[in-house]
PyMOL CGO cylinders between C-alpha atoms (Angstrom):
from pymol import cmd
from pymol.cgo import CYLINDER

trace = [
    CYLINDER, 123.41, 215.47, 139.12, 125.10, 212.08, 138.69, 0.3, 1, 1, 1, 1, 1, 1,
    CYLINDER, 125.10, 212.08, 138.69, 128.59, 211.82, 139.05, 0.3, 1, 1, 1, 1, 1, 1,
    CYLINDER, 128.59, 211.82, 139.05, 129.73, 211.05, 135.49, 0.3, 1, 1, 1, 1, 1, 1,
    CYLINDER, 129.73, 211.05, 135.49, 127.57, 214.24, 134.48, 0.3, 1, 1, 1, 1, 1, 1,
    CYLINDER, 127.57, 214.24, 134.48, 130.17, 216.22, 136.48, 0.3, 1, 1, 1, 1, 1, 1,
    CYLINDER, 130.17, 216.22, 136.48, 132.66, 216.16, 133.93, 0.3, 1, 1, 1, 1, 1, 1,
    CYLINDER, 132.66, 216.16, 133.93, 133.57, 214.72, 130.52, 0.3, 1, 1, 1, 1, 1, 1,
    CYLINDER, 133.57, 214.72, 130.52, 131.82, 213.61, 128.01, 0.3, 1, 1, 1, 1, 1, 1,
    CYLINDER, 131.82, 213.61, 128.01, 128.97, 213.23, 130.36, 0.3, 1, 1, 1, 1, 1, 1,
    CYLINDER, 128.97, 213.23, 130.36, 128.75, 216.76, 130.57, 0.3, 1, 1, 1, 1, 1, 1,
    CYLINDER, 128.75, 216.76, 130.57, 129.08, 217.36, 127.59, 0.3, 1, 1, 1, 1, 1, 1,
    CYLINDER, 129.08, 217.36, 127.59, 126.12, 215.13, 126.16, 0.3, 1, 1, 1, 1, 1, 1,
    CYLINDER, 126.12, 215.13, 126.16, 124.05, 216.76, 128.36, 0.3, 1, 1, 1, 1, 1, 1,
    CYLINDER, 124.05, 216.76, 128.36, 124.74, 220.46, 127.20, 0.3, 1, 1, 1, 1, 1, 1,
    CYLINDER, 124.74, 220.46, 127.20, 124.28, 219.25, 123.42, 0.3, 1, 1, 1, 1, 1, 1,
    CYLINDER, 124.28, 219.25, 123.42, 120.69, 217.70, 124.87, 0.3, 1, 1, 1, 1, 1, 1,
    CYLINDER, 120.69, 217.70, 124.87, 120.25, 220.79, 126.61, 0.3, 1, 1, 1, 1, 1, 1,
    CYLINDER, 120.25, 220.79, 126.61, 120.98, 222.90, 123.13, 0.3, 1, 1, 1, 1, 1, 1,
    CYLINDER, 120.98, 222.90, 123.13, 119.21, 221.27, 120.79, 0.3, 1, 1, 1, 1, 1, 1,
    CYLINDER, 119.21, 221.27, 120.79, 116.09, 220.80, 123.71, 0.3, 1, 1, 1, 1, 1, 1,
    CYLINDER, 116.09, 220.80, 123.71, 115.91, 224.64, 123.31, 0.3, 1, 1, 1, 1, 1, 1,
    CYLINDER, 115.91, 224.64, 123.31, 116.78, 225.52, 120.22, 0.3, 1, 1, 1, 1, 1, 1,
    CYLINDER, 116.78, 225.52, 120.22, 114.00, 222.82, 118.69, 0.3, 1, 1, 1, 1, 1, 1,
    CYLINDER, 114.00, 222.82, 118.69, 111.52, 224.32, 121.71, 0.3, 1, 1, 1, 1, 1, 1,
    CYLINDER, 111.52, 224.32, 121.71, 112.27, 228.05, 119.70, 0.3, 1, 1, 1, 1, 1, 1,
    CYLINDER, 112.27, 228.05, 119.70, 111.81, 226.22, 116.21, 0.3, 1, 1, 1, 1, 1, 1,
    CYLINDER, 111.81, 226.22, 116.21, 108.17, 224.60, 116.84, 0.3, 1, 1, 1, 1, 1, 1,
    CYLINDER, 108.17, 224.60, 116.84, 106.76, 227.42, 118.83, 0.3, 1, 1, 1, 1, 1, 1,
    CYLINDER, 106.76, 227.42, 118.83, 108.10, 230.12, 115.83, 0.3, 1, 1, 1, 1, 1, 1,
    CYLINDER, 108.10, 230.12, 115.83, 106.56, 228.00, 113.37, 0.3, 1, 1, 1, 1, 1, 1,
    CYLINDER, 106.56, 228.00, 113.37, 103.80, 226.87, 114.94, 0.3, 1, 1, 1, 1, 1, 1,
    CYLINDER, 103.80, 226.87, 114.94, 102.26, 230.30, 115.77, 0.3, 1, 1, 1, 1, 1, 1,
    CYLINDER, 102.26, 230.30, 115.77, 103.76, 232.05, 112.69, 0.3, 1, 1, 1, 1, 1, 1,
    CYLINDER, 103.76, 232.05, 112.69, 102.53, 229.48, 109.64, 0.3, 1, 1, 1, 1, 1, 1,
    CYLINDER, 102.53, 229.48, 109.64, 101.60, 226.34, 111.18, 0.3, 1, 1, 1, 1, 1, 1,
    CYLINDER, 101.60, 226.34, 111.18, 99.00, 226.29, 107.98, 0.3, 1, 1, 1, 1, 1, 1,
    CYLINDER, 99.00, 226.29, 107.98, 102.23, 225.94, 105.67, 0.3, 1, 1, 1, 1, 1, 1,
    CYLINDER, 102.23, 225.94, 105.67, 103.43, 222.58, 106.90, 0.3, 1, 1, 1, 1, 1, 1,
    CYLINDER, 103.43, 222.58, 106.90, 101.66, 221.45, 109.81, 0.3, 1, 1, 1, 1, 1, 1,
    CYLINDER, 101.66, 221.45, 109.81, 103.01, 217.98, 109.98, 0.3, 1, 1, 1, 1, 1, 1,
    CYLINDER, 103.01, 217.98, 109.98, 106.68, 219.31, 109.89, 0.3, 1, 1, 1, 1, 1, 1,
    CYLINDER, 106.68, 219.31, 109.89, 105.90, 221.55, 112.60, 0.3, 1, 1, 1, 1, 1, 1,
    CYLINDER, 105.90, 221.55, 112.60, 104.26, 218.86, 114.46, 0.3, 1, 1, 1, 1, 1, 1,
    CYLINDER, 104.26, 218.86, 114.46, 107.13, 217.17, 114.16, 0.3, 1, 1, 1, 1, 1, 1,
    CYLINDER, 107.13, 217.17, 114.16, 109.33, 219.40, 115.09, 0.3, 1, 1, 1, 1, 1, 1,
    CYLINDER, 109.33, 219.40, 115.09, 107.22, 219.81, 118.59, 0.3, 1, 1, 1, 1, 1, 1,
    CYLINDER, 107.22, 219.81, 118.59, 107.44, 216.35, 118.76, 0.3, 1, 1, 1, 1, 1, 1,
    CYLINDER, 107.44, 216.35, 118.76, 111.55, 216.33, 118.66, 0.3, 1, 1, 1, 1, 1, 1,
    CYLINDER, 111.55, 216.33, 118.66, 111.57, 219.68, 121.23, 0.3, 1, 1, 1, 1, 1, 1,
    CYLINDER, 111.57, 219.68, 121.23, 109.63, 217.48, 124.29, 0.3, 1, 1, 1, 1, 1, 1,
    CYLINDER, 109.63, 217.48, 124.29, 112.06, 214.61, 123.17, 0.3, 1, 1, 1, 1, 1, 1,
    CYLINDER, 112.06, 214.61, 123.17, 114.77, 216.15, 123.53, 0.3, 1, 1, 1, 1, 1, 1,
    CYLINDER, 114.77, 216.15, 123.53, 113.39, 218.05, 126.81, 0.3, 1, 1, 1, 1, 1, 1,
    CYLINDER, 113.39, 218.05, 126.81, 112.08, 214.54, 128.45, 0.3, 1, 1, 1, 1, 1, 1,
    CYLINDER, 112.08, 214.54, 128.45, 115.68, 213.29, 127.88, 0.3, 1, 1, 1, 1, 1, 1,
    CYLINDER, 115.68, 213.29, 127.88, 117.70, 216.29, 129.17, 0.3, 1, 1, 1, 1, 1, 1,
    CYLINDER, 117.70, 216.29, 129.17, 115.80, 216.56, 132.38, 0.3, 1, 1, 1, 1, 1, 1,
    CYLINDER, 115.80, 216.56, 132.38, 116.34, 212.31, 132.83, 0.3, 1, 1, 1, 1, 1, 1,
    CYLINDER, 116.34, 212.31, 132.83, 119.50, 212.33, 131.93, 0.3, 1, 1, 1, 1, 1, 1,
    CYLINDER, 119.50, 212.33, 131.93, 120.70, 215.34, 134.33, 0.3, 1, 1, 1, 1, 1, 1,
    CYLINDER, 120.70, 215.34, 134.33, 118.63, 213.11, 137.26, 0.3, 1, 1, 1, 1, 1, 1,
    CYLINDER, 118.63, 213.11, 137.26, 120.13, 210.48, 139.09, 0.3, 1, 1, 1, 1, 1, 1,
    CYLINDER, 120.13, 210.48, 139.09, 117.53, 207.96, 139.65, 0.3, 1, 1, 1, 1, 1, 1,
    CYLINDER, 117.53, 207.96, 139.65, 117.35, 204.58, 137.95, 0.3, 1, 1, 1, 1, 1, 1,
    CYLINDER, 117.35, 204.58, 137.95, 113.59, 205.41, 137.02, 0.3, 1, 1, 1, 1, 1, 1,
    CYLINDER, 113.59, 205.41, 137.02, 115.44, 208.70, 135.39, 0.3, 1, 1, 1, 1, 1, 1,
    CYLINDER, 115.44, 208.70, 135.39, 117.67, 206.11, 133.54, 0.3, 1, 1, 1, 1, 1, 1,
    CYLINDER, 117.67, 206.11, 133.54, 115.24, 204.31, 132.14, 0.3, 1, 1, 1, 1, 1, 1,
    CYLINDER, 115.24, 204.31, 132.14, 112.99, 207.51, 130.94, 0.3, 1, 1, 1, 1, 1, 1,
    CYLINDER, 112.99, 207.51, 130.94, 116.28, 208.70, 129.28, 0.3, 1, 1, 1, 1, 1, 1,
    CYLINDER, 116.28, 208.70, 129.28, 116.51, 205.36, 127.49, 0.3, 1, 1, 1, 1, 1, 1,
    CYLINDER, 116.51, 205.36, 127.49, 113.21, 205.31, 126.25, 0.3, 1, 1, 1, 1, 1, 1,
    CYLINDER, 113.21, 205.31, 126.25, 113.47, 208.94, 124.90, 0.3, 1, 1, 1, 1, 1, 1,
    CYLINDER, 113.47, 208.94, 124.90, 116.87, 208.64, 123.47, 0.3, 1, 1, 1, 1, 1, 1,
    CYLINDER, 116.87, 208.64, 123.47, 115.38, 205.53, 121.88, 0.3, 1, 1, 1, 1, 1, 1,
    CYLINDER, 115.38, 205.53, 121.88, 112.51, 207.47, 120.38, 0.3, 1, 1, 1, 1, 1, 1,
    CYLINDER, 112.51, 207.47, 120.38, 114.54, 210.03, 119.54, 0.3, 1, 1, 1, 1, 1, 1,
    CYLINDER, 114.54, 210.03, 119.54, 116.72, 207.53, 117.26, 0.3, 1, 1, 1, 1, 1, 1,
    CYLINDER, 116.72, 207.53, 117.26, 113.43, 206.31, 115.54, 0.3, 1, 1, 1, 1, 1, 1,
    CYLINDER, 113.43, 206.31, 115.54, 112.24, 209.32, 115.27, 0.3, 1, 1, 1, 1, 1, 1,
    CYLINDER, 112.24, 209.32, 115.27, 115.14, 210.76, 113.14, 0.3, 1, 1, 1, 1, 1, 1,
    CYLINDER, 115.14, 210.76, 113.14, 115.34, 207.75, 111.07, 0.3, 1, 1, 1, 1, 1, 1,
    CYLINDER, 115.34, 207.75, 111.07, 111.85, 207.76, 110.09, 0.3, 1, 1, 1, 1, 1, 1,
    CYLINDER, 111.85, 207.76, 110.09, 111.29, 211.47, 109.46, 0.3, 1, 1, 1, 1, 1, 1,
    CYLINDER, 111.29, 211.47, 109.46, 114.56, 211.37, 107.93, 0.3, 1, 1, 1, 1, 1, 1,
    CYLINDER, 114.56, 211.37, 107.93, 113.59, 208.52, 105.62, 0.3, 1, 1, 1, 1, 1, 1,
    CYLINDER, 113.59, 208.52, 105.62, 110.10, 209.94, 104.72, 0.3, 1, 1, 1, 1, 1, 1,
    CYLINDER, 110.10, 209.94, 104.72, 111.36, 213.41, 104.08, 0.3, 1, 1, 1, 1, 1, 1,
    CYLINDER, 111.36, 213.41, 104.08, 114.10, 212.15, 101.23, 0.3, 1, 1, 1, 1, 1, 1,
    CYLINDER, 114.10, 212.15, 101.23, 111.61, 209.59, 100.04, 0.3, 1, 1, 1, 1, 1, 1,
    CYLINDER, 111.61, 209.59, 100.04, 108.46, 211.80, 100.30, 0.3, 1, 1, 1, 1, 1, 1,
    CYLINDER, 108.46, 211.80, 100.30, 109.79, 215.31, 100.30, 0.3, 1, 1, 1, 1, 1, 1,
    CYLINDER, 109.79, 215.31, 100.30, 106.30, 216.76, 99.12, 0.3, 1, 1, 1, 1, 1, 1,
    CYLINDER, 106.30, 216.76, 99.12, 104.87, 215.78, 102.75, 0.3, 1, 1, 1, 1, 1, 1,
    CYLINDER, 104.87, 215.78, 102.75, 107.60, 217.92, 104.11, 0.3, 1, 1, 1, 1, 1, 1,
    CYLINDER, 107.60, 217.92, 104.11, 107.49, 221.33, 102.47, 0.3, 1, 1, 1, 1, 1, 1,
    CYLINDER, 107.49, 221.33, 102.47, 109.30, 222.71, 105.50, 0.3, 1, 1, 1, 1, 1, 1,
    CYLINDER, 109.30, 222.71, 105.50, 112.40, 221.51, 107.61, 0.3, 1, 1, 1, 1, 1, 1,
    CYLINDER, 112.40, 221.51, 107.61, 112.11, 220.00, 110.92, 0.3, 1, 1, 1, 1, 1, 1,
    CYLINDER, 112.11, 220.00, 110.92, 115.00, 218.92, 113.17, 0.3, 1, 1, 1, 1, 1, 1,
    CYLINDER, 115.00, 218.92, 113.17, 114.31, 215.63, 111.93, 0.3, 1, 1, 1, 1, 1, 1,
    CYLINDER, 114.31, 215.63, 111.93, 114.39, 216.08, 108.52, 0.3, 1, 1, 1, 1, 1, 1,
    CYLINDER, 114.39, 216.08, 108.52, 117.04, 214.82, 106.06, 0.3, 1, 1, 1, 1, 1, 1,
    CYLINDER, 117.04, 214.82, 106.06, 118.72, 213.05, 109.49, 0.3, 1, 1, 1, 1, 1, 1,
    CYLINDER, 118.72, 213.05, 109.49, 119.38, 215.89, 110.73, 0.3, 1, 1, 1, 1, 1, 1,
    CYLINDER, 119.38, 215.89, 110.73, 121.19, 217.67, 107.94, 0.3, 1, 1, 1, 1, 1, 1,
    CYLINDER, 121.19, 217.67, 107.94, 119.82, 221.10, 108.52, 0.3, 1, 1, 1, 1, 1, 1,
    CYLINDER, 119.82, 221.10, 108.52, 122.00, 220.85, 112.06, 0.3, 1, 1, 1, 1, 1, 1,
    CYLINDER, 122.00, 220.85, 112.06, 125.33, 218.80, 110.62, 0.3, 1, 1, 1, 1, 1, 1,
    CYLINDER, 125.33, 218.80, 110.62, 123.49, 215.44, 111.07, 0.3, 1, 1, 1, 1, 1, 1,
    CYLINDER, 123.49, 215.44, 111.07, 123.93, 215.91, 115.15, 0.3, 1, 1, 1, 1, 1, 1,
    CYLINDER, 123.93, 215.91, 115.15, 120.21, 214.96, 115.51, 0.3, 1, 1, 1, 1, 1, 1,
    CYLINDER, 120.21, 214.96, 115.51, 121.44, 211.49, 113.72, 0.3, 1, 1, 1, 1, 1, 1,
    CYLINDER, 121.44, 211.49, 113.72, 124.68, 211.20, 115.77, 0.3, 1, 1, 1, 1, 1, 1,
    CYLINDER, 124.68, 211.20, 115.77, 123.23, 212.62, 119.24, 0.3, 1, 1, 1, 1, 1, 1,
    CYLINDER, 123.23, 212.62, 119.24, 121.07, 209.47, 120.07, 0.3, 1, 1, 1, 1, 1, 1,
    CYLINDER, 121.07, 209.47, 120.07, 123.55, 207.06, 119.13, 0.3, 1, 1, 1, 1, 1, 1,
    CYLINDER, 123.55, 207.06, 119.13, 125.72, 208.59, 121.46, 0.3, 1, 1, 1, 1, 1, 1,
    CYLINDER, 125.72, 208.59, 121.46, 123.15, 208.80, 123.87, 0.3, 1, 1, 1, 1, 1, 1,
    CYLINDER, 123.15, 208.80, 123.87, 122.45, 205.55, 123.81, 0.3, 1, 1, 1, 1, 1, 1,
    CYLINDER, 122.45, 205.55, 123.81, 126.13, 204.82, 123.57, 0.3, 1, 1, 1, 1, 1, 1,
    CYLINDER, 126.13, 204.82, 123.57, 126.70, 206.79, 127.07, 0.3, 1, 1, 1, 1, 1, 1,
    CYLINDER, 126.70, 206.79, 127.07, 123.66, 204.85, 129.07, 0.3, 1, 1, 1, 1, 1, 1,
    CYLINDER, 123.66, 204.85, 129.07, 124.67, 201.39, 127.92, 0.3, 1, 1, 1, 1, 1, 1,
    CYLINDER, 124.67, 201.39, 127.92, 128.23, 202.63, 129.78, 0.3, 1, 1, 1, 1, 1, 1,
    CYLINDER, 128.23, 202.63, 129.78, 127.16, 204.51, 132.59, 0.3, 1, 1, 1, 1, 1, 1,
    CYLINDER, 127.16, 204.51, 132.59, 124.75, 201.19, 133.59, 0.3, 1, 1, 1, 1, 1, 1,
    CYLINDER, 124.75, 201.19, 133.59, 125.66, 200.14, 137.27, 0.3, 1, 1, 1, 1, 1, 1,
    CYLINDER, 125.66, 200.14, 137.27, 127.23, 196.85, 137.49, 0.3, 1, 1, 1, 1, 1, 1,
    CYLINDER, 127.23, 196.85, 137.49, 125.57, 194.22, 139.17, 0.3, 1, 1, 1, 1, 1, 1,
    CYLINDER, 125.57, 194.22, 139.17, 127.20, 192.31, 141.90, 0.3, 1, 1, 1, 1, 1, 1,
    CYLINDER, 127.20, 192.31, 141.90, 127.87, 189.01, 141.30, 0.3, 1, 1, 1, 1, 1, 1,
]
cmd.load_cgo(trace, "trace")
């Protein structure tokens, strides 16, 4: 584990990854295998946002630069993914006749999902090793 994940804020952005990694996981595979029929774009999407946020607990918990740069990339998705899904669903809520983590930004989970990769983000962009000059 890197350092600044001992502790802090660090810490705690990874057990918020580490929440919502799960909880989304739970989501998809409930609705997936229960009704995927219903709404299978919104459950696609919500699979979608489960390895996201999976792919950038795991690289965010490891300690390599290649790890650093996976977490950027999926923190990045993640951010473009929420914005998108969370435009189409208020513009386009007929294409979305079921939530996904995405949806509304986030609002079905307080708008975390919208906050969380800005943070993320945020948190890399600090935690970046300096280079010597």
């Amino acid at each position: 584990m890197r350092p600044a994940l001992r502790s802090g804020p660090g810490r705690l952005l990874v057990a918020v990854y580490a929440v919502f990694a799960l909880s989304a996981s739970a989501r998809a595979l409930v609705q997936i295998a229960t009704d995927f029929s219903a709404a299978p774009l919104a459950y696609l999407l919500s699979a979608l946002a489960a390895a996201v946020y999976v792919v950038a607990t795991v690289a965010l918990v490891r300690s390599s630069e290649r790890s650093r740069r996976v977490a950027l990339v999926s923190v990045t998705v993640e951010l473009v993914g929420v914005l998108t899904v969370g435009l189409l669903s208020v513009e386009d809520p007929v294409a979305f006749p079921d939530a996904t983590v995405w949806s509304g930004f986030g609002a079905g989970y307080g708008y975390v999902p919208l906050v969380l990769p800005v943070l993320g983000l945020w948190w890399l962009r600090s935690q970046r090793p300096r280079r010597a000059v």
